[in-house]
VOMILUM-495163 format. One record per residue (C-alpha): x, y, z. Coordinates in nm, 4 decimals, always signed. Example, Ala and Ser with C-alpha at 12.3 -4.5 7.8 and 13.67 -1.06 7.14 Angstrom:
REM residues 2
{{+1.2300,-0.4500,+0.7800}}
{{+1.3670,-0.1060,+0.7140}}
REM end
This chain:
REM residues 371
{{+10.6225,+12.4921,+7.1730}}
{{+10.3938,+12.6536,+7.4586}}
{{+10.2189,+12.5399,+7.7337}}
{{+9.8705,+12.5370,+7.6995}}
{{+9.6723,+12.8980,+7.8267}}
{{+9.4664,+12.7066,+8.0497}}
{{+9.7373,+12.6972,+8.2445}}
{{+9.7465,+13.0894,+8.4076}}
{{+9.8241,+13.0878,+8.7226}}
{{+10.0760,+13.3643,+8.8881}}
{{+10.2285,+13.3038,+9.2246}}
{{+10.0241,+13.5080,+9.3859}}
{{+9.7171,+13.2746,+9.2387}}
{{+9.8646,+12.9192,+9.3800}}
{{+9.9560,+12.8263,+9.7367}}
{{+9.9254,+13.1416,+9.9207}}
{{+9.6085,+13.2872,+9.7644}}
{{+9.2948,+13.0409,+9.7285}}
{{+8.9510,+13.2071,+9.5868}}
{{+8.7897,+13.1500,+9.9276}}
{{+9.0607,+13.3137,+10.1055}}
{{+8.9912,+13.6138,+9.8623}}
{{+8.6397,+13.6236,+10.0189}}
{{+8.7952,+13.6044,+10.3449}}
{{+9.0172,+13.8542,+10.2974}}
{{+8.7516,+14.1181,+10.1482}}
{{+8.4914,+13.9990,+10.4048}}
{{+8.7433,+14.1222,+10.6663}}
{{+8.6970,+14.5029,+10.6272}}
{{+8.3045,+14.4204,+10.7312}}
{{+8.2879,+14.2175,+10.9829}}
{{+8.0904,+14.2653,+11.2315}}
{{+8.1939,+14.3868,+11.5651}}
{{+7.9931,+14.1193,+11.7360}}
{{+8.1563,+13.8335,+11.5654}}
{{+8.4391,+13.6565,+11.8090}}
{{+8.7610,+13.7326,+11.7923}}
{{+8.8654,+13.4153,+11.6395}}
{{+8.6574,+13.4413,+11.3910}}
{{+8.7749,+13.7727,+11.3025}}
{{+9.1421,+13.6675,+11.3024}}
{{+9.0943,+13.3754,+11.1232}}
{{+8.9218,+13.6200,+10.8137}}
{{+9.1869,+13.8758,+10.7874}}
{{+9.2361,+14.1861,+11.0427}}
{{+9.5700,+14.3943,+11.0722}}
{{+9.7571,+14.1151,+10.9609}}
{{+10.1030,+14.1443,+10.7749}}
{{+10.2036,+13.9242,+10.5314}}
{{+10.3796,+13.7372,+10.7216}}
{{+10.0457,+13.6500,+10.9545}}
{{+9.8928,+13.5716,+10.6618}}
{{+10.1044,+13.2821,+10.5793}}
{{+9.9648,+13.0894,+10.8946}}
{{+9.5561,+13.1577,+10.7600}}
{{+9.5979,+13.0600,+10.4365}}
{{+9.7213,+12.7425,+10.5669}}
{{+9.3780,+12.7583,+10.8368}}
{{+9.1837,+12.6762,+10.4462}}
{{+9.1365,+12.2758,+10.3684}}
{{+9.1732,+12.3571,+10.0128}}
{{+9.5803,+12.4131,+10.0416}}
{{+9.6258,+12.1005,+10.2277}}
{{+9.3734,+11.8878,+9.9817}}
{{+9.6028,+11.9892,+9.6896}}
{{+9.8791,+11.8792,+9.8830}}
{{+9.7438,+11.5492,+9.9938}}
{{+9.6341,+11.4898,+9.6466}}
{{+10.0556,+11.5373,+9.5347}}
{{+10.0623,+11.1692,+9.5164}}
{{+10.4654,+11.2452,+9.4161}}
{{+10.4579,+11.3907,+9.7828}}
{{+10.2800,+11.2376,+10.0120}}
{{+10.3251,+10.8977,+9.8432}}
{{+10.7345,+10.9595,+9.8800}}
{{+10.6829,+11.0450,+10.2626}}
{{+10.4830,+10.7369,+10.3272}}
{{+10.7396,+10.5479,+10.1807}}
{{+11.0131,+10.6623,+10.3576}}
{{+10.8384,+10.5892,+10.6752}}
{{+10.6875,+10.2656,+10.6125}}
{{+10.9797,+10.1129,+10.4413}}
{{+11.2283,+10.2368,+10.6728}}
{{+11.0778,+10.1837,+11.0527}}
{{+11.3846,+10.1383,+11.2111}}
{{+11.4625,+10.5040,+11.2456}}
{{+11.0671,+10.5418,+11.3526}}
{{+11.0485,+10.2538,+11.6012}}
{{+11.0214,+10.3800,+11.9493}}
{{+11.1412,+10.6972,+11.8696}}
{{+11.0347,+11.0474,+11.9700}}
{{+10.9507,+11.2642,+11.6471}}
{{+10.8750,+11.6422,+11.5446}}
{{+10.6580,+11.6901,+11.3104}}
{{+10.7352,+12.0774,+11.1815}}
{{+10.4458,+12.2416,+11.0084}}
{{+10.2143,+11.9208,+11.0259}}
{{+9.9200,+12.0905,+10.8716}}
{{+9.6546,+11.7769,+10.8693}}
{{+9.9003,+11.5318,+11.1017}}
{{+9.9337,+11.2973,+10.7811}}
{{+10.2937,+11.2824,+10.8584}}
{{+10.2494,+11.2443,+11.2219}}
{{+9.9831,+10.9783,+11.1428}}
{{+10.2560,+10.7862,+10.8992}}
{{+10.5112,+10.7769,+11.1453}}
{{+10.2648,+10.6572,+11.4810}}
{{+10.1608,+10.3634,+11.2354}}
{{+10.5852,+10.3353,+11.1863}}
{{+10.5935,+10.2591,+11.5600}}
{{+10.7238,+10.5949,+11.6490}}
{{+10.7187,+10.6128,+12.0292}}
{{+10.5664,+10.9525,+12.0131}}
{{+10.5206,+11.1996,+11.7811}}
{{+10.4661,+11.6120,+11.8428}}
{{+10.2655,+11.7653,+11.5695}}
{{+10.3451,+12.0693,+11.5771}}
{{+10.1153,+12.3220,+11.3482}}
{{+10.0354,+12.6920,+11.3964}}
{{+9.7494,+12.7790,+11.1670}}
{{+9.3773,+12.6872,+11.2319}}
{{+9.4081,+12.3344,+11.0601}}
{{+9.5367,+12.2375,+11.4093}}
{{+9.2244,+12.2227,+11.5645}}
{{+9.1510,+11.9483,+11.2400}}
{{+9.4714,+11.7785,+11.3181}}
{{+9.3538,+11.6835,+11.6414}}
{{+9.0436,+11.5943,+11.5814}}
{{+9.2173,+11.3515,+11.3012}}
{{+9.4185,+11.2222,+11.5411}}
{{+9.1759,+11.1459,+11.8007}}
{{+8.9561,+10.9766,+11.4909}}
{{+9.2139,+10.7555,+11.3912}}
{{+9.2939,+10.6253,+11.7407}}
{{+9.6260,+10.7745,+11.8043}}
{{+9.5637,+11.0183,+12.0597}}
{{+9.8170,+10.8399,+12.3534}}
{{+10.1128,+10.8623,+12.0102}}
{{+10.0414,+11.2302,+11.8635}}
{{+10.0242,+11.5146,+12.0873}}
{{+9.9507,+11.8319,+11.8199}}
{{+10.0709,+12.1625,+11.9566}}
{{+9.9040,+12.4978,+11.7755}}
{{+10.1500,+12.8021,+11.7941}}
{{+10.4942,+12.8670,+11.5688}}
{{+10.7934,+12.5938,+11.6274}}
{{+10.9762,+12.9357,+11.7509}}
{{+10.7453,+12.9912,+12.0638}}
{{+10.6042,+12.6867,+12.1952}}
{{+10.7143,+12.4533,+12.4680}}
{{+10.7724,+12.1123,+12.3890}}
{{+10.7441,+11.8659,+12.6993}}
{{+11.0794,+11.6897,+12.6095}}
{{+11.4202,+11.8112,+12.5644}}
{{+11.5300,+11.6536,+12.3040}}
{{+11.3724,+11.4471,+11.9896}}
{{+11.5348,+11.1959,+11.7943}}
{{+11.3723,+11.2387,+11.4365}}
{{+11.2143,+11.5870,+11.2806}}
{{+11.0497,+11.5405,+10.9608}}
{{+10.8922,+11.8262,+10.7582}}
{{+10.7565,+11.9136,+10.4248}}
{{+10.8287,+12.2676,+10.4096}}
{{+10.9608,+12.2927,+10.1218}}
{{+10.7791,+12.6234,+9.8760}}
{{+10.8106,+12.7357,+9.5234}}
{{+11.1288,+12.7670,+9.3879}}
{{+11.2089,+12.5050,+9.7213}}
{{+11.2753,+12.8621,+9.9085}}
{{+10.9502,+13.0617,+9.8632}}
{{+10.7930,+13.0963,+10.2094}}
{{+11.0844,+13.0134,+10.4059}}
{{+10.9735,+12.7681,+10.6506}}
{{+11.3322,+12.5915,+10.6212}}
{{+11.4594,+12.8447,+10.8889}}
{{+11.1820,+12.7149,+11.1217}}
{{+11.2963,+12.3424,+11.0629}}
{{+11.7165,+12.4902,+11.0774}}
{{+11.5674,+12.6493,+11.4555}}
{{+11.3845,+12.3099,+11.5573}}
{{+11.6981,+12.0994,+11.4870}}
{{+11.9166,+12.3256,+11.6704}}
{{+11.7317,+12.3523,+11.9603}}
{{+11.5671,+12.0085,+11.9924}}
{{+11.7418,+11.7372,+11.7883}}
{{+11.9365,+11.5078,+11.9955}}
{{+12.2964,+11.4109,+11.9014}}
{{+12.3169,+11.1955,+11.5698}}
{{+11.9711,+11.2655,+11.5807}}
{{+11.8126,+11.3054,+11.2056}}
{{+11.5925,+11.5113,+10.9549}}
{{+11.3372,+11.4174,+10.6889}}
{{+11.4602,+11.5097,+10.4061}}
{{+11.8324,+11.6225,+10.4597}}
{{+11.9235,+11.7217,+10.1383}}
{{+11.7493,+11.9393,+9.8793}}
{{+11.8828,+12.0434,+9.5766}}
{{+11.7805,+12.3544,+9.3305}}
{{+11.8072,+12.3315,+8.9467}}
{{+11.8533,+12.6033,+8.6623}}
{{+11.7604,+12.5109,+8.2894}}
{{+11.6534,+12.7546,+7.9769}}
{{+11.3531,+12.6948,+7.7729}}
{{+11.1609,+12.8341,+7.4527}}
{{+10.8355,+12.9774,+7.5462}}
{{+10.6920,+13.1930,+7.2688}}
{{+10.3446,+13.1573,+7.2618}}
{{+10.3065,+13.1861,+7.6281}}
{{+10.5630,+13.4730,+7.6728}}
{{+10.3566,+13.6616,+7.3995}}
{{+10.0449,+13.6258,+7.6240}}
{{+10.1600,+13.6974,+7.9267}}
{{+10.4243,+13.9449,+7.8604}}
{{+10.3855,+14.1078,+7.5317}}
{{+10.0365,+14.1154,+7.5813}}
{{+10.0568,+14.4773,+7.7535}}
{{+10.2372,+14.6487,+7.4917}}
{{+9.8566,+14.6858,+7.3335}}
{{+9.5885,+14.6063,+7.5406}}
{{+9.2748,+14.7600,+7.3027}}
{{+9.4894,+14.9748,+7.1135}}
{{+9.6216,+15.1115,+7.4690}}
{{+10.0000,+15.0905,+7.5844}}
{{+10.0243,+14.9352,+7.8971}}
{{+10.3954,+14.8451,+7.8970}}
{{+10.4323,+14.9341,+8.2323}}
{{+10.2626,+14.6950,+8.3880}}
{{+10.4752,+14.4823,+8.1274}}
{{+10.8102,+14.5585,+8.3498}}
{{+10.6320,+14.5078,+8.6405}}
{{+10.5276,+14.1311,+8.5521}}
{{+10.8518,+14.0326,+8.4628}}
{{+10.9731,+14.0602,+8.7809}}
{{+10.7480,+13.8053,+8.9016}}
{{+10.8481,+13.4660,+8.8335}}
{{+10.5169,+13.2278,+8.7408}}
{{+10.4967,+12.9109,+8.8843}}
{{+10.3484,+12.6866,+8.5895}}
{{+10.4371,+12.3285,+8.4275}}
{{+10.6476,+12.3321,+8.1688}}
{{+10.6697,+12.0824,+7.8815}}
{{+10.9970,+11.9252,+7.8908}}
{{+11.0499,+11.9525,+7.4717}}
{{+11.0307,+12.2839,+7.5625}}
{{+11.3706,+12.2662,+7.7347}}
{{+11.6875,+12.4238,+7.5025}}
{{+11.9817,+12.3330,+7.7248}}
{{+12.1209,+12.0976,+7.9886}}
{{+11.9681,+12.1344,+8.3407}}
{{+12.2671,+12.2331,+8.6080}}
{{+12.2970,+12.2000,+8.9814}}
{{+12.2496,+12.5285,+9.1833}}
{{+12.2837,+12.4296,+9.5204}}
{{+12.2384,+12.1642,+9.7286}}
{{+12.1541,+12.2017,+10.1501}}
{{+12.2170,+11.9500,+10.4059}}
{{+11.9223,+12.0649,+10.6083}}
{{+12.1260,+11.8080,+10.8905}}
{{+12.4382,+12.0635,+10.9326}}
{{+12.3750,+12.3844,+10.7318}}
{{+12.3029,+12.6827,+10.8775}}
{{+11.9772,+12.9554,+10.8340}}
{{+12.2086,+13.1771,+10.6197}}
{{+12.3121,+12.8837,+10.3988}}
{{+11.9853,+12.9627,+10.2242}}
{{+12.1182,+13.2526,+10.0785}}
{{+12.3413,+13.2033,+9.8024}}
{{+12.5042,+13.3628,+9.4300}}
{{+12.5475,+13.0099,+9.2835}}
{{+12.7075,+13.0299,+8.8348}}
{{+12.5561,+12.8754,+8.5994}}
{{+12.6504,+12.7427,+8.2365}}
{{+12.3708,+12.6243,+8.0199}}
{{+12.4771,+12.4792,+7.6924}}
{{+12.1875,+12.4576,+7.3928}}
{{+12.1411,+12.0786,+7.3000}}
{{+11.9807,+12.2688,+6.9963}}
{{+11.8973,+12.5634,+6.7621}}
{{+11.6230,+12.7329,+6.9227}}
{{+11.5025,+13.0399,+7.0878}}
{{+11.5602,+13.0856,+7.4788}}
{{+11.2834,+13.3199,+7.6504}}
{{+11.3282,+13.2110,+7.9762}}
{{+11.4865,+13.0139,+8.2577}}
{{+11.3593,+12.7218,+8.4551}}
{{+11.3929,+12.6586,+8.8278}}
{{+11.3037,+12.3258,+8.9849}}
{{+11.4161,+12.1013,+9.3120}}
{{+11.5105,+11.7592,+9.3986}}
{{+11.4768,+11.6206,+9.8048}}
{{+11.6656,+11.3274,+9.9367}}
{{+11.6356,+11.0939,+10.2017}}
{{+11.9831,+10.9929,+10.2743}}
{{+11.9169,+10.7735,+10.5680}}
{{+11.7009,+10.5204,+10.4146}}
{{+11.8219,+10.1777,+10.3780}}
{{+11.8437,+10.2669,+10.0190}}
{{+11.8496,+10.6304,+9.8434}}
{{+11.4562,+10.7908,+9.7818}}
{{+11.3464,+11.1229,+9.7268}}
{{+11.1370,+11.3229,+9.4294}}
{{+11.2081,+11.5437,+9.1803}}
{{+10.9910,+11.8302,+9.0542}}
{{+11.1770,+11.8754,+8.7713}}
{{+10.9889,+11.9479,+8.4018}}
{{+11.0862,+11.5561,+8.3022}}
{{+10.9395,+11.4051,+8.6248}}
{{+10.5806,+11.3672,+8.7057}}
{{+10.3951,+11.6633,+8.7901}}
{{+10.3646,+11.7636,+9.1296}}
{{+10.2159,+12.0528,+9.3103}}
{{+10.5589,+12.2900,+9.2591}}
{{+10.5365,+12.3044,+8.9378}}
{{+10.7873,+12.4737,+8.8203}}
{{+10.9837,+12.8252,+8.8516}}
{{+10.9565,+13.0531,+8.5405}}
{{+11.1815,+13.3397,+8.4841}}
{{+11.0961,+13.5269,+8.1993}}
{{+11.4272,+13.7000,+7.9687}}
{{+11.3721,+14.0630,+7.8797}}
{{+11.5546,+13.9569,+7.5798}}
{{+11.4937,+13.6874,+7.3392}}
{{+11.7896,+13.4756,+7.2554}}
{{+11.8990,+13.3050,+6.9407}}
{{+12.1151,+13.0395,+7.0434}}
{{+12.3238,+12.7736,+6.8078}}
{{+12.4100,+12.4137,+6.9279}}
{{+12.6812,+12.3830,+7.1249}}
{{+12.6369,+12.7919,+7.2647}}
{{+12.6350,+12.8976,+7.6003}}
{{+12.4479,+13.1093,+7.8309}}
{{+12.6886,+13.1522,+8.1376}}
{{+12.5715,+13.4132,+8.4042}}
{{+12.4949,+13.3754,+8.8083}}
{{+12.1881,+13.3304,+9.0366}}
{{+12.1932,+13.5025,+9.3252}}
{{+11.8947,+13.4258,+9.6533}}
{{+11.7726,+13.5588,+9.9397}}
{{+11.4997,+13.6203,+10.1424}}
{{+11.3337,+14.0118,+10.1102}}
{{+11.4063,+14.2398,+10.4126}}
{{+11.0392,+14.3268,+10.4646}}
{{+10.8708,+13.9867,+10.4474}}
{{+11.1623,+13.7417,+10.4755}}
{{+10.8995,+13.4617,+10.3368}}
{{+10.9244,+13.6380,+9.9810}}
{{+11.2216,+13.5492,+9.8093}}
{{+11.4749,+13.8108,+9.5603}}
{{+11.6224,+13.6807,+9.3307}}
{{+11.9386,+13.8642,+9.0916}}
{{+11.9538,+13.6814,+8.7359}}
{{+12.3138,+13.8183,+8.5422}}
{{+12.3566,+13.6295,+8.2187}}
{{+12.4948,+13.6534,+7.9269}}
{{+12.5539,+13.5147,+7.5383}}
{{+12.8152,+13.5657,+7.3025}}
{{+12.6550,+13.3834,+7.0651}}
{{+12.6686,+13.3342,+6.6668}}
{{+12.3491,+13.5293,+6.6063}}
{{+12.2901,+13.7150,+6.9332}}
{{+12.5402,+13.8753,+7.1788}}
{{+12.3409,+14.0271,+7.5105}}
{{+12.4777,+14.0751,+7.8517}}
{{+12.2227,+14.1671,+8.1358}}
{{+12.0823,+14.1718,+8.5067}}
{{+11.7053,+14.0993,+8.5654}}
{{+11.5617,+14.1299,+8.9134}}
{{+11.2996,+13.9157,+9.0056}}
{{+11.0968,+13.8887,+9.3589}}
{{+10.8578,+13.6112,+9.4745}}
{{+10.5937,+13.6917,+9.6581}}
REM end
């Protein structure tokens, strides 16, 4: 069974890449000279990648699909409203607050006061939110990274953060929350979420490997197979039908964003997926769970292909080979994680796997990189 074709979108055309920051980005090469230098770092400049990150998060568009995650947002506001007695008259960080919805959430909690911090454009928005709403003597929003500004207090007795990407690790921002706790949470002090958890399952994917993949191998009678290898070493960040799934779904690795460190994040984690089936396997599956461990009683989400949709999706890592598996068979290899060397906000990832199945023995490494 495939997923619909509607459904095309590569990494690179989701969270980081929105069609008016396309215009932006081409627009950049012309601008005028007279134009203010705001202006012209806010469209594009000599930025690296890395800069970039901040813009695309200047665009409403990003945080509108994120406020619109009803999963998400709905699962923060919980937290918050049904647990404000680690809110009341406390003093919160708010790491990569984007609009201040968080910061808003936990003001109405009866947080004592909250520091939104946010370093990409949307700041400016986030205070003028905050003044709307009448909260302007609870929020104080700072613009500039978590790494460089100065927070008037020494210590803060609650960060909360959604900074969780694709594939929970794409765009690293968990580092900046790691650096926030270390340097500002107060003893028994906690984070929101402290534990997130990463997933591996296989799936059949036929049709849509054949149009995405296989597709170059004749484009107009031309062989374009080369561009072929290159794709499948980008994983696409799609929803996937969960009768598409071939195998149990096994635990990764799970972070306790309260005591692990910034190299925790990088990990070779085995894996052992049995098939619940006869079937084809063309690809594996990545998805994440968060936790709130503090709440009076357990909450969290999961973005998993049997929960309800949310703006993840999930992680798709296309098999150069395709794999006949039996009931009962198993794919056994390792995952291993970590952030590129140029643009540590990209993620590699090493797939080894293998089969020694009834109709199909294969053993193999596929790189893939997230970017």
């Amino acid at each position: 069974m495939g997923r619909r074709k509607s459904r095309d979108k590569t990494l690179s055309q989701n969270k980081n890449l929105s069609e008016a920051e396309v215009v932006m980005e081409e627009s950049a090469e012309t601008a005028s000279l007279e134009e203010p230098l705001e202006t012209l770092a806010i469209v594009g400049g000599d930025q690296t990648s890395a800069d970039y990150y901040f813009d695309s998060y200047s665009h409403f568009g990003i945080h509108e699909e994120m406020l619109k995650d009803i999963v998400r947002t709905k699962t923060y506001q919980n937290v918050i409203y049904q647990n404000t007695f680690l809110f009341k008259d406390k003093v919160v960080l708010d790491v990569g607050a984007g609009t201040g919805i968080l910061s808003l959430f936990c003001a109405k909690a009866g947080a004592k006061h909250v520091y939104a911090v946010e370093c990409s454009q949307m700041a400016d928005m986030a205070k003028e939110i905050v003044e709307t709403n009448g909260f302007s003597n609870v929020i104080t929003v700072l613009k500039g990274k978590v790494e460089e500004i100065v927070l008037p207090v020494t210590h803060v007795d609650v960060i909360i953060s959604e900074w969780m990407g694709y594939f929970l690790l794409f765009e690293n921002m968990l580092n900046t929350v790691l650096y926030a706790r270390n340097k500002w949470l107060i003893n028994g002090g906690i984070v929101l979420p402290d534990k997130a958890s990463l997933y591996l399952t296989a799936i059949e994917d036929a049709e849509y490997k054949e149009d995405k993949i296989e597709f170059w191998n004749n484009v107009y009678g031309f062989d374009m197979s080369c561009i072929k290898k290159l794709s499948m070493t980008e994983p696409l960040v799609d929803t996937v039908d969960q009768n598409q799934i071939v195998t149990n779904c096994q635990l990764l690795k799970t972070m306790d964003i309260s005591k692990m460190s910034p190299g925790d994040a990088s990990f070779t984690a085995p894996f052992k997926l049995v098939a619940q089936r006869n079937d084809y396997i063309h690809a594996l599956v990545a998805y994440f769970d968060v936790s709130f461990t503090k709440c009076h009683k357990l909450m969290g989400f999961s973005t998993g292909p049997r929960s309800k949709t949310t703006h993840w999706k999930q992680t798709v890592l296309y098999l150069e080979d395709v794999l006949a598996i039996c009931e009962g068979e198993a794919l056994v290899g390792s995952m291993t994680v970590e952030p590129n060397n140029k643009n540590p906000r990209d993620v590699d990832i090493m797939l080894k796997y293998s089969l020694n199945g009834q109709h199909y023995q294969v053993s193999r490494t596929q790189n893939y990189k997230m970017r």
